[in-house]
C-alpha positions as a Markdown table, in Angstrom:
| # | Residue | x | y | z |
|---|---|---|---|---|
| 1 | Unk | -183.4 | 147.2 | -2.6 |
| 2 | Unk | -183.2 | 150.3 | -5.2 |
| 3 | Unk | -186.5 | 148.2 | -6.8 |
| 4 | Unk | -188.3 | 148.3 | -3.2 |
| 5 | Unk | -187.6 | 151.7 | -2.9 |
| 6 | Unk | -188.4 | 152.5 | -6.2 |
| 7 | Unk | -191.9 | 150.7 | -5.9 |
| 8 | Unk | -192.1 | 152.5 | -2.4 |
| 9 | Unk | -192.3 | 155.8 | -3.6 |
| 10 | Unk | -194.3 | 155.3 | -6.5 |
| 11 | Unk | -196.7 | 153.5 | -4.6 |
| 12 | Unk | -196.7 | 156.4 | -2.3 |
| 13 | Unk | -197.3 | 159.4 | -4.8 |
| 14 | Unk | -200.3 | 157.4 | -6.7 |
| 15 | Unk | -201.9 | 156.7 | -3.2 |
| 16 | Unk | -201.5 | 161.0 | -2.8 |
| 17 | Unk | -202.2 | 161.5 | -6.2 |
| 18 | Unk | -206.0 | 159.4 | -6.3 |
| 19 | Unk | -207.0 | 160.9 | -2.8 |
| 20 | Unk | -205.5 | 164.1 | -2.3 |
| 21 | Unk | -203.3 | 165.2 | -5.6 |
| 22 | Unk | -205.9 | 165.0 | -8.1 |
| 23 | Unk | -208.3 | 167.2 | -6.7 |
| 24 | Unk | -205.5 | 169.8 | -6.0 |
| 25 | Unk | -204.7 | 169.7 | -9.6 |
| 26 | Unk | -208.2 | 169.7 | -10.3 |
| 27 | Unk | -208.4 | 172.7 | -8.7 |
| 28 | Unk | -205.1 | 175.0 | -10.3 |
| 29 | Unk | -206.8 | 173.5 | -13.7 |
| 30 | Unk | -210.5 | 174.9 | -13.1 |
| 31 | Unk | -209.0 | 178.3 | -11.2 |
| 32 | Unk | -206.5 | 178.9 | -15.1 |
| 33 | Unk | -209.6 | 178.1 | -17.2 |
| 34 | Unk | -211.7 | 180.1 | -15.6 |
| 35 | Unk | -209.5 | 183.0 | -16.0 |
| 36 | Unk | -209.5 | 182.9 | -19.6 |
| 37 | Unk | -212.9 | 181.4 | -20.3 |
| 38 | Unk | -216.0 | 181.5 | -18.1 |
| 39 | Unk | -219.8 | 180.9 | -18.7 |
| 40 | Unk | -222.2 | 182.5 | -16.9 |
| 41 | Unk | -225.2 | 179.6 | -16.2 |
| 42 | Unk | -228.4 | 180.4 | -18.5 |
| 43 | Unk | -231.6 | 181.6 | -16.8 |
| 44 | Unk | -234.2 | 179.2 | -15.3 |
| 45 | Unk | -236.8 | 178.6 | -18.4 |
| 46 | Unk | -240.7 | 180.2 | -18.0 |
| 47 | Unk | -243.2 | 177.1 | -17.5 |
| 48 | Unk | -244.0 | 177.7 | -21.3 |
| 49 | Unk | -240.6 | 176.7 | -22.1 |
| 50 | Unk | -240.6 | 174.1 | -19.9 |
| 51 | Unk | -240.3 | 170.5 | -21.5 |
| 52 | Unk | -241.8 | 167.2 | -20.9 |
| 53 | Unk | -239.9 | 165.1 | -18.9 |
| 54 | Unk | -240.6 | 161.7 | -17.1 |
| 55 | Unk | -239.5 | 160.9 | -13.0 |
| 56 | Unk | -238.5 | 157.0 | -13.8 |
| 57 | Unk | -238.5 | 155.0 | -10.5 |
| 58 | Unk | -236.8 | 151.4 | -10.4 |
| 59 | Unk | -238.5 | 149.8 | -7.2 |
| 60 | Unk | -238.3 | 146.3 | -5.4 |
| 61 | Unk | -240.5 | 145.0 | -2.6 |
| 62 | Unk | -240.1 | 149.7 | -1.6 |
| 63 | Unk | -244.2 | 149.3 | 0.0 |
| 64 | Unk | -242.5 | 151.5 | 3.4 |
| 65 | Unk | -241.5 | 154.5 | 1.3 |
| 66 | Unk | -244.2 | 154.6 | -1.8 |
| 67 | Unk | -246.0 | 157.0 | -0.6 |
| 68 | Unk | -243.4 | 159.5 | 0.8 |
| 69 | Unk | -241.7 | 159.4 | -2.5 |
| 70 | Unk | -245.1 | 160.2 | -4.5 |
| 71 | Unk | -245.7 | 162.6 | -1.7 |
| 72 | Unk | -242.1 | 164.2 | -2.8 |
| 73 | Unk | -242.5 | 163.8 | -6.1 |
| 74 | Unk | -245.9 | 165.8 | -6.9 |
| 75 | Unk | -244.8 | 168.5 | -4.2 |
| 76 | Unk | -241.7 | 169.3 | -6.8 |
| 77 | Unk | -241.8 | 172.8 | -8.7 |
| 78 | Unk | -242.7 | 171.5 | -12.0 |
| 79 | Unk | -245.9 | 172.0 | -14.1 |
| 80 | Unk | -248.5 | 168.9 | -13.4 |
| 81 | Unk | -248.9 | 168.5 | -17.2 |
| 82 | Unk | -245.3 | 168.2 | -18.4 |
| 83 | Unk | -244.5 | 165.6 | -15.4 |
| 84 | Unk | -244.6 | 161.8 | -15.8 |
| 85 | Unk | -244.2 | 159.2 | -12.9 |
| 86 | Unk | -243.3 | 155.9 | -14.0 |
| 87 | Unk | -242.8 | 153.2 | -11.8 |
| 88 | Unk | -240.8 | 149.9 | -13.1 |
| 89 | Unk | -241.7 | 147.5 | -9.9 |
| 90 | Unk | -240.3 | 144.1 | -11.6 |
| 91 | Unk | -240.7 | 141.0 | -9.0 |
| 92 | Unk | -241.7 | 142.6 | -6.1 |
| 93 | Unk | -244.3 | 140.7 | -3.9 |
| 94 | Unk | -245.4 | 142.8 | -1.3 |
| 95 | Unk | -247.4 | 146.2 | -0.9 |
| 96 | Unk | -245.5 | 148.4 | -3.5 |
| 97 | Unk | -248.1 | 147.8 | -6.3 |
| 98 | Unk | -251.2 | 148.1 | -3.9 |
| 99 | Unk | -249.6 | 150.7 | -2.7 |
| 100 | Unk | -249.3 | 152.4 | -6.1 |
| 101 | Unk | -252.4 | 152.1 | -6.9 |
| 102 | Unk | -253.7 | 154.5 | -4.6 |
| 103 | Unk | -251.6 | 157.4 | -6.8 |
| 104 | Unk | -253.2 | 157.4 | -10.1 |
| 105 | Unk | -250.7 | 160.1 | -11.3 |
| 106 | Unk | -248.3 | 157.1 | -11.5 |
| 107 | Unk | -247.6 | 154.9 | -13.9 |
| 108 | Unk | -246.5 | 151.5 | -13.0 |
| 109 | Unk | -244.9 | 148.8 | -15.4 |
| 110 | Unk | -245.1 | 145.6 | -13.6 |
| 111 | Unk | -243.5 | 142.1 | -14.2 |
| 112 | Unk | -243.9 | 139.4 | -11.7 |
| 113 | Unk | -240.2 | 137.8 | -12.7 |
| 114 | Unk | -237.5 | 139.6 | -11.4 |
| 115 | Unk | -234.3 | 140.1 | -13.5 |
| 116 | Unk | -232.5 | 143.0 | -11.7 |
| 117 | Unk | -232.6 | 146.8 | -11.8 |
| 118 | Unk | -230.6 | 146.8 | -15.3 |
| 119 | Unk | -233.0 | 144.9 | -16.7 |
| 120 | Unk | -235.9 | 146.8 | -15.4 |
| 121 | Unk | -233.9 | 150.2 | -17.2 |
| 122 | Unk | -233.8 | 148.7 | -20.4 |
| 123 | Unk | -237.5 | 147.7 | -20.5 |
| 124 | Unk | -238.8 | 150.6 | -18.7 |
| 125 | Unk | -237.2 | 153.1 | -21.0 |
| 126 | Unk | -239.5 | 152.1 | -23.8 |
| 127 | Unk | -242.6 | 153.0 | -22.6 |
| 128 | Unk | -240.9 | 156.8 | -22.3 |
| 129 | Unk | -241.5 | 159.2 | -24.9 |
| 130 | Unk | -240.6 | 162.4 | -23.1 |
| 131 | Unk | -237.3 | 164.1 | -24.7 |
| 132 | Unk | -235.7 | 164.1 | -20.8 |
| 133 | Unk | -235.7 | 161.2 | -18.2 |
| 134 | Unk | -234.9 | 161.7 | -14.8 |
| 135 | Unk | -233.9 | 158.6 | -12.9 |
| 136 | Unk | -234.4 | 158.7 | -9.2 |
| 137 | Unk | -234.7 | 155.8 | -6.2 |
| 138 | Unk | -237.4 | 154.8 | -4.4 |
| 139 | Unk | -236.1 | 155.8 | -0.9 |
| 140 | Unk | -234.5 | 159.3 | -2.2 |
| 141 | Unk | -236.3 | 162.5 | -1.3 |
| 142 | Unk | -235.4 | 165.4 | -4.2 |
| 143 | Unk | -235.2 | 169.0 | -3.2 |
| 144 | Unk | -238.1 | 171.4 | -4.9 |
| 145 | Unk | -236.0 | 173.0 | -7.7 |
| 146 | Unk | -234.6 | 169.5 | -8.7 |
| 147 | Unk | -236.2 | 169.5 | -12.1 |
| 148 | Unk | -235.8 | 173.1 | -12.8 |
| 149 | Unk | -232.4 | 173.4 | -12.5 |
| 150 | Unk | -232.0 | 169.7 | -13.8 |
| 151 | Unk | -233.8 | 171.3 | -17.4 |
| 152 | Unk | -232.1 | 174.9 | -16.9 |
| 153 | Unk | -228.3 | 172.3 | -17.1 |
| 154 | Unk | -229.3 | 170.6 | -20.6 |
| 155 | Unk | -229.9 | 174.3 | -22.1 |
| 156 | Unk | -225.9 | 173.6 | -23.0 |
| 157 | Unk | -227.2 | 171.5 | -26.3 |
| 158 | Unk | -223.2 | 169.8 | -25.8 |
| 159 | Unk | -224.9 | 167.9 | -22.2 |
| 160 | Unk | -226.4 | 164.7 | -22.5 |
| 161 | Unk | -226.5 | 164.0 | -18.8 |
| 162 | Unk | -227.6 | 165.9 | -15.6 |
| 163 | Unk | -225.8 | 164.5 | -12.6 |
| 164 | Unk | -227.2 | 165.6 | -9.3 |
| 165 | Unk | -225.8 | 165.6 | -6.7 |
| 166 | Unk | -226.5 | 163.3 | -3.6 |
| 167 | Unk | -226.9 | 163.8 | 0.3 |
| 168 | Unk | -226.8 | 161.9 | 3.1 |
| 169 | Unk | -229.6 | 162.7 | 5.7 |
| 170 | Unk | -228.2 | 163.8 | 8.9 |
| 171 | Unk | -229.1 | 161.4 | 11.9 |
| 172 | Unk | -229.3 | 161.9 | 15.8 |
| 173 | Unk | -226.6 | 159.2 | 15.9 |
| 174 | Unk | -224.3 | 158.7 | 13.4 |
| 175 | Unk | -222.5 | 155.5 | 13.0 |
| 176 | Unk | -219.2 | 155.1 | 11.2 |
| 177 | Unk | -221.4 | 154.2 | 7.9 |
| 178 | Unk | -223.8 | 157.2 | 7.7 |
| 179 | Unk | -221.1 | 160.0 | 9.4 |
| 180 | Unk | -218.1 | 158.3 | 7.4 |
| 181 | Unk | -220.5 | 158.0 | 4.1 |
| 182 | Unk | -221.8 | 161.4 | 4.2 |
| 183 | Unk | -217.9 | 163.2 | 4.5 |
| 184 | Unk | -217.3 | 161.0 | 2.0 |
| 185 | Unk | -220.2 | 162.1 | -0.2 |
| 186 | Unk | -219.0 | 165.9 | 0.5 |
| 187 | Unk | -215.8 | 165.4 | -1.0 |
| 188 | Unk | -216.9 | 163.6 | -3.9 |
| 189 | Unk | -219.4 | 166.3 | -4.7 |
| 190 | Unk | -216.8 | 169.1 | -4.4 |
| 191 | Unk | -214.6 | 167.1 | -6.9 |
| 192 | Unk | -217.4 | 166.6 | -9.5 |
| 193 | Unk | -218.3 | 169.7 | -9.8 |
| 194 | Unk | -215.0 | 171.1 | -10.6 |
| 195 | Unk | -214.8 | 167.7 | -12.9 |
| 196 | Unk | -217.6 | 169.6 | -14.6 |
| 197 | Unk | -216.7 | 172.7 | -14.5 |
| 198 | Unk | -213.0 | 171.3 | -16.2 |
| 199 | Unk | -214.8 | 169.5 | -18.7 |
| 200 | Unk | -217.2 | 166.7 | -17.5 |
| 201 | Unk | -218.5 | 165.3 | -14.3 |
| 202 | Unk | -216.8 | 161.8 | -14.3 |
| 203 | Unk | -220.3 | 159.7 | -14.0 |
| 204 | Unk | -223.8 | 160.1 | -12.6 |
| 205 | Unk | -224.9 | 158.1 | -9.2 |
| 206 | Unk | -228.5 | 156.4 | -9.5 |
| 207 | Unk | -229.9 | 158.4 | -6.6 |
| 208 | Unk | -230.5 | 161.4 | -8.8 |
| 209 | Unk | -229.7 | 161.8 | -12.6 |
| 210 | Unk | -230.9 | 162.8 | -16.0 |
| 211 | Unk | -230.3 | 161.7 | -19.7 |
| 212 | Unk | -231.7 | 162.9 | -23.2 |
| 213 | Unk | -234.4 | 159.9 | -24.2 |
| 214 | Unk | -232.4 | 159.6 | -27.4 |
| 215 | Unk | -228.9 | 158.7 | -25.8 |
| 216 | Unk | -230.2 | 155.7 | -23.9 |
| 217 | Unk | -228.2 | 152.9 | -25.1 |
| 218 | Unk | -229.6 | 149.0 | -23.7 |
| 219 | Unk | -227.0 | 147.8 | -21.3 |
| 220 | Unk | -226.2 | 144.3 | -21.0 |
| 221 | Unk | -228.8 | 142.7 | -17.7 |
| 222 | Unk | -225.8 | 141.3 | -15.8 |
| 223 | Unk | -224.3 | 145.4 | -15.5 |
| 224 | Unk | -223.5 | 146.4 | -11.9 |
| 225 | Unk | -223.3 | 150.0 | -12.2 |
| 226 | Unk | -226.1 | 151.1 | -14.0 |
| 227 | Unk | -225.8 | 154.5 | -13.4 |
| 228 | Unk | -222.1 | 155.1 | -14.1 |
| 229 | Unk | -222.4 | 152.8 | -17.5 |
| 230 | Unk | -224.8 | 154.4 | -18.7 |
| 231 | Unk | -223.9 | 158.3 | -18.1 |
| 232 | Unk | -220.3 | 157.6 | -19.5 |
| 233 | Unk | -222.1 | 155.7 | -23.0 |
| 234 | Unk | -222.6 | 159.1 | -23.3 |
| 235 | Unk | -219.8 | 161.0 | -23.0 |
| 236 | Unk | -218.2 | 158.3 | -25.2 |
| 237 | Unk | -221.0 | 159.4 | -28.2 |
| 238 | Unk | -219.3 | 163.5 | -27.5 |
| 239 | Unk | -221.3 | 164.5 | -25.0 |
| 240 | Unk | -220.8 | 165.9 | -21.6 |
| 241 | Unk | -222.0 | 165.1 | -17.8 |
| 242 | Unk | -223.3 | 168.4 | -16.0 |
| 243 | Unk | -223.2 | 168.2 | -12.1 |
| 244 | Unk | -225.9 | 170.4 | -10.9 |
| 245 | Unk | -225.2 | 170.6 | -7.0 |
| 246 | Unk | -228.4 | 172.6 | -6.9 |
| 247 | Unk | -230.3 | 169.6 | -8.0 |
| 248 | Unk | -230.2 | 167.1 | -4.8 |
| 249 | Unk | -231.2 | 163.8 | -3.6 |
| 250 | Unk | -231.3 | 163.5 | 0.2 |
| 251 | Unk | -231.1 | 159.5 | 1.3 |
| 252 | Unk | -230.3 | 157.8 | 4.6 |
| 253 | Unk | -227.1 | 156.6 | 5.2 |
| 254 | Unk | -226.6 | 152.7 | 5.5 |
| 255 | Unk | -228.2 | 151.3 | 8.8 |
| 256 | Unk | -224.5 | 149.7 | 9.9 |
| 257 | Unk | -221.1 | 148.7 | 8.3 |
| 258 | Unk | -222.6 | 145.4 | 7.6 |
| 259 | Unk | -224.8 | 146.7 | 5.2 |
| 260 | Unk | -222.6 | 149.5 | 4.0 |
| 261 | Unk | -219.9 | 146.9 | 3.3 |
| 262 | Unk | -222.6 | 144.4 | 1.3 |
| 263 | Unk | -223.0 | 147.7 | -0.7 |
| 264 | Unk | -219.3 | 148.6 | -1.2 |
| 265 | Unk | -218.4 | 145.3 | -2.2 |
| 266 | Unk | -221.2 | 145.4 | -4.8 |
| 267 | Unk | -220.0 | 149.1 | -6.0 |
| 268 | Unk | -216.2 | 148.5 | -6.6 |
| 269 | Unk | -217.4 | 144.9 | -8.6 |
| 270 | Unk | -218.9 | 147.1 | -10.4 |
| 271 | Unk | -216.0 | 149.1 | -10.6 |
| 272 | Unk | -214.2 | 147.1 | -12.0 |
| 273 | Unk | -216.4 | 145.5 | -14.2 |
| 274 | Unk | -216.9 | 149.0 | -15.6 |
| 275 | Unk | -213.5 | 149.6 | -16.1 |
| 276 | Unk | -212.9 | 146.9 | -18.5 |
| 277 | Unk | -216.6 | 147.6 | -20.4 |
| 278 | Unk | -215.5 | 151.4 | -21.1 |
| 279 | Unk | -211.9 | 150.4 | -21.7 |
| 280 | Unk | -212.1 | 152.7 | -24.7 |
| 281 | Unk | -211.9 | 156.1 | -22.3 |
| 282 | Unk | -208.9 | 154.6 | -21.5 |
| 283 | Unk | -207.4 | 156.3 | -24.7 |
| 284 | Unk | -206.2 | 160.2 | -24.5 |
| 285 | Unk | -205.3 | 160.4 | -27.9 |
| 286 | Unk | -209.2 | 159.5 | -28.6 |
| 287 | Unk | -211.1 | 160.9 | -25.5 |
| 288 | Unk | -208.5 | 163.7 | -24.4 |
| 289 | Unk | -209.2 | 165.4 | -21.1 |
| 290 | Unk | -212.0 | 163.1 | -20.3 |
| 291 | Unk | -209.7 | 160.2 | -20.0 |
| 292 | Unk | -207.0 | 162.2 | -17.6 |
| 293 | Unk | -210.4 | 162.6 | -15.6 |
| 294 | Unk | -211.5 | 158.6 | -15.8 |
| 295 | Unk | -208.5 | 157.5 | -14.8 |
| 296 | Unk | -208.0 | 160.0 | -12.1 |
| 297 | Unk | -211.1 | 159.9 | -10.5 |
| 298 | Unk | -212.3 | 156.5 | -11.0 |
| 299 | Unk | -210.1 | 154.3 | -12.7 |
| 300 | Unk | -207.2 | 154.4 | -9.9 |
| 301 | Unk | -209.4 | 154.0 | -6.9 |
| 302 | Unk | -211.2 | 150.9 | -8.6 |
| 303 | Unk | -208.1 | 149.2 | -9.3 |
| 304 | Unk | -204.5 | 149.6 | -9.0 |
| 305 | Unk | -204.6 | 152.2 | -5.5 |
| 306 | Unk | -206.4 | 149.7 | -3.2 |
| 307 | Unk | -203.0 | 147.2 | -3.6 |
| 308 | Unk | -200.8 | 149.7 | -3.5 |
| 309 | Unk | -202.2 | 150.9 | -0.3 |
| 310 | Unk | -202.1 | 147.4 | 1.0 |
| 311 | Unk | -198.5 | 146.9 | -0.1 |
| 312 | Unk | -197.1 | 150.1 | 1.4 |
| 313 | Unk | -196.9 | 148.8 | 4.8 |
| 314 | Unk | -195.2 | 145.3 | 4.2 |
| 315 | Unk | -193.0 | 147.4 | 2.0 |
| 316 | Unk | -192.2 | 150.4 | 4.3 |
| 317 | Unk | -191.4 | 147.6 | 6.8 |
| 318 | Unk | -188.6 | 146.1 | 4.7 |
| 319 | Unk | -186.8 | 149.6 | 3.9 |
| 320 | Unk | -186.5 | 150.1 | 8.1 |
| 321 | Unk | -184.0 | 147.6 | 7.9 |
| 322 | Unk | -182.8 | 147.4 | 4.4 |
| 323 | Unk | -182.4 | 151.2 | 3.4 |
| 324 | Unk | -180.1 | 153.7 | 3.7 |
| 325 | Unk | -182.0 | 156.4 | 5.2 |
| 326 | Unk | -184.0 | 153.8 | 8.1 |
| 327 | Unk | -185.0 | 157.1 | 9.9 |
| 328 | Unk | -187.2 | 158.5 | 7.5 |
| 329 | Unk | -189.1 | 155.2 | 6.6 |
| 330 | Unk | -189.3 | 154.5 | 10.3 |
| 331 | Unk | -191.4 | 157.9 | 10.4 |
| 332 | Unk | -193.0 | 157.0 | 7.8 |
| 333 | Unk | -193.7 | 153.3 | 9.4 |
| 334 | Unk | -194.7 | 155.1 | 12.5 |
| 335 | Unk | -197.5 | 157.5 | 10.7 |
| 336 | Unk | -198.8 | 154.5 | 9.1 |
| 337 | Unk | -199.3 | 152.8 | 11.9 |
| 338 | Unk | -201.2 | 155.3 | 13.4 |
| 339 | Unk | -203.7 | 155.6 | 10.9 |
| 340 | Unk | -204.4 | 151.7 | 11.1 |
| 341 | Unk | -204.5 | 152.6 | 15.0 |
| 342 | Unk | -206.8 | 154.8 | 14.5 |
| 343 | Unk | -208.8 | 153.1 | 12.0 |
| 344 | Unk | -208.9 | 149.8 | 13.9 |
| 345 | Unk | -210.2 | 151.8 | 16.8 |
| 346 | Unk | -212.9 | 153.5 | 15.1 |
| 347 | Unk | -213.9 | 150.2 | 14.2 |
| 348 | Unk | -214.2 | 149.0 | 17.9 |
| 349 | Unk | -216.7 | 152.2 | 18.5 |
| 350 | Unk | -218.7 | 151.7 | 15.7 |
| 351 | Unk | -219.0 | 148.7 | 17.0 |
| 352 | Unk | -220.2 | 149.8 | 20.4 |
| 353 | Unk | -222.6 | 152.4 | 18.8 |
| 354 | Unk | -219.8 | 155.5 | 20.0 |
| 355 | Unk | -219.7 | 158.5 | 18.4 |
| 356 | Unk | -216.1 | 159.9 | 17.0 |
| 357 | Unk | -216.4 | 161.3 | 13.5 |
| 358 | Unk | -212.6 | 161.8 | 13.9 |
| 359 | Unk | -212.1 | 158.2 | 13.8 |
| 360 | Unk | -215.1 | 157.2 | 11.7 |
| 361 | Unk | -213.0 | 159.3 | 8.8 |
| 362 | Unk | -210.1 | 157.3 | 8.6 |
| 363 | Unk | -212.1 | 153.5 | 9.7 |
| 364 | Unk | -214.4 | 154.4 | 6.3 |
| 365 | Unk | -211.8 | 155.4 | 4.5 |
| 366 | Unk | -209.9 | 151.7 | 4.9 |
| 367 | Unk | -213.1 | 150.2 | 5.0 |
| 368 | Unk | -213.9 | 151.4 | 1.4 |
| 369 | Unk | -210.4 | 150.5 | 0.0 |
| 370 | Unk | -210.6 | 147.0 | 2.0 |
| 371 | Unk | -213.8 | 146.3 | 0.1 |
| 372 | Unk | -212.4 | 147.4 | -3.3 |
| 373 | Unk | -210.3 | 144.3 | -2.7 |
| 374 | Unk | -213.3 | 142.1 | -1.9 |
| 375 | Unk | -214.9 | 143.5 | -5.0 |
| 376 | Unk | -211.9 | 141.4 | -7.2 |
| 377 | Unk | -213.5 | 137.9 | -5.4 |
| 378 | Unk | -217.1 | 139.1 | -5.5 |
| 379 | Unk | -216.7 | 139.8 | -9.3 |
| 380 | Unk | -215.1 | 136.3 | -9.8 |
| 381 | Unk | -217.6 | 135.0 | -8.1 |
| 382 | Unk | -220.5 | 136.0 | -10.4 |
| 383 | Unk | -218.4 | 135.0 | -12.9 |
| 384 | Unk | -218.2 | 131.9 | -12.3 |
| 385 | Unk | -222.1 | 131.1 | -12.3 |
| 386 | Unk | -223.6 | 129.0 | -14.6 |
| 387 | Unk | -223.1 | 130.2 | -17.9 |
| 388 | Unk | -221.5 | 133.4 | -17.0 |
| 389 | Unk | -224.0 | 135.4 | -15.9 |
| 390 | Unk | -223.9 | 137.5 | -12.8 |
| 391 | Unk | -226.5 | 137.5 | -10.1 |
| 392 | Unk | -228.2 | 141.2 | -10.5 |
| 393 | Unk | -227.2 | 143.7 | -7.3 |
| 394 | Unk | -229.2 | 146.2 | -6.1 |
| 395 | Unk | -227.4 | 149.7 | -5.3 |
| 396 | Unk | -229.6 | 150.8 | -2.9 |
């Protein structure tokens, strides 16, 4: 029973550590550096100094939102000569190109076979000659500064990526998807900035980021997570990620668990198929801080937490009856159960369309850890296709 116990506890203080631990760490380790060493952030450039840069759009079958996100895009603070639009609208078959063609201050790169948003990336990319790129999606909406603080972040000649940072549109009604997603969203945001401001943000998400034109590396077509491949290639060449919080990308939350699950699934595939591609930031002695930052903030919650968490129950059951010290793991046992209580029960309002973001906070956070499971099957799945390719997914 020592070895239950044993596997108890340690499955306990990772499960603290991934959630709650690391960005308490995170924190004591920005607060100390900052007392020694701070950097005040370099002034916004004059529109002389401004560089080239190209808005690179990845769109499928997107005809309902072409025009609000031209609409957003020329309304942006950023001079009208030193702005490219590119569209990349590979496969899609209804209104998006016609659409287009109303805007001539797009450019649109068309294919009618479609082989996936990595794909459409790697082709896209060569028609750019701008020193910056700034991917965005389709259905984002980017505040006015976006680019100008974006440019003011690569001043630092050490970053080779701009993450910014993404928002969730507030709604009449939240559901469990968009109230539990947009919490989440806040809490990831606080921890990549102080990520960046230890070191490096830990990754860049698709809605709104930025790379040097030079640091694009080709990514294989079956890749999953675009974004976060791509953004870490270039931390592993010694670069940095910036988060610029003052650079945002307001989307709607997912319509309903059911399609906030489809994309969760998708995401901690991806994961995990990630995790095994950049392997080599696995290694301190080689990658230093940034790799006590991987496998803090991303490593851990795309693999080994999401079992743990799912074994600390059966486990804390056994130790009731088996332990010395029953009492404390029966509290234990009893505070566990009240989380799946309340979990289960904000499933059963989201399911009746009830608002409770009190319950909606601990339903998403099972419902994201539940679907890092299904993520294992989903990957094995697409692994198992005919000559081991994997069907292309769709972040958005």
């Amino acid at each position: 029973m020592k070895i239950c116990e044993t596997v108890f506890w340690i499955s306990l203080l990772v499960i603290f550590y991934t959630y709650i631990g690391y960005g308490m760490l995170l924190y004591i380790l920005v607060r100390l550096k900052e007392c020694f060493r701070q950097t005040p952030p370099p002034p916004l450039p004059a529109d002389c100094m401004l560089p080239e840069l190209t808005l690179f759009i990845t769109a499928y079958n997107e005809e309902d939102v072409v025009d609000d996100k031209m609409r957003n895009s020329l309304s942006l603070d950023y001079p009208a000569d030193k702005l490219h639009i590119l569209w990349i609208t590979d496969g899609s078959n209804d209104r998006t190109n016609e659409r287009l063609s109303h805007w001539p201050q797009a450019t649109v790169l068309y294919q009618s076979q479609r082989e996936g948003k990595t794909a459409a990336l790697n082709r896209g990319i060569r028609s750019v000659t701008t020193p910056l790129v700034v991917f965005t999606d389709a259905n984002t909406h980017l505040n006015r500064k976006a680019l100008r603080e974006i440019v003011r972040a690569f001043a630092n000649p050490k970053v080779g990526c701009v993450a910014g940072e993404k928002r969730i549109a507030v709604q009449d009604k939240p559901n469990a998807a968009s109230g539990g997603e947009g919490l989440y969203w806040k809490y990831e945001s606080a921890l990549k900035k102080l990520d960046s401001r230890l070191y490096s943000a830990v990754g860049a998400a698709g809605e709104l980021f930025a790379i040097r034109r030079e640091l694009f590396e080709e990514m294989p077509a079956d890749t999953l997570l675009d974004d976060f491949v791509l953004s870490l290639r270039i931390v592993m060449r010694g670069y940095t990620i910036a988060y610029c919080a003052d650079a945002y990308a307001v989307e709607n939350g997912s319509a309903d668990m059911h399609e906030e699950e489809k994309r969760k699934v998708r995401i901690a595939a991806g994961g995990l198929q990630s995790v095994w591609r950049l392997r080599a930031l696995l290694n301190p002695l080689r990658y230093g801080v940034f790799s006590f930052q991987y496998i803090s903030h991303r490593v851990l919650r795309w693999s080994l937490t999401p079992v743990l968490l799912f074994l600390l129950f059966p486990l804390n059951t056994i130790l009731i009856f088996t332990s010395n010290t029953p009492l404390l793991y029966a509290v234990i046992w009893l505070l566990q159960a009240l989380f799946y209580f309340m979990a289960s029960w904000g499933h059963y309002l989201s399911a009746k369309h009830i608002k409770n973001k009190i319950l909606f906070v601990p339903y998403y956070f099972l419902f994201m850890n539940i679907n890092v499971v299904r993520g294992f099957n989903y990957l094995r799945k697409r692994r198992g296709q005919a000559g081991g390719t994997w069907e292309k997914a769709r972040r958005a």
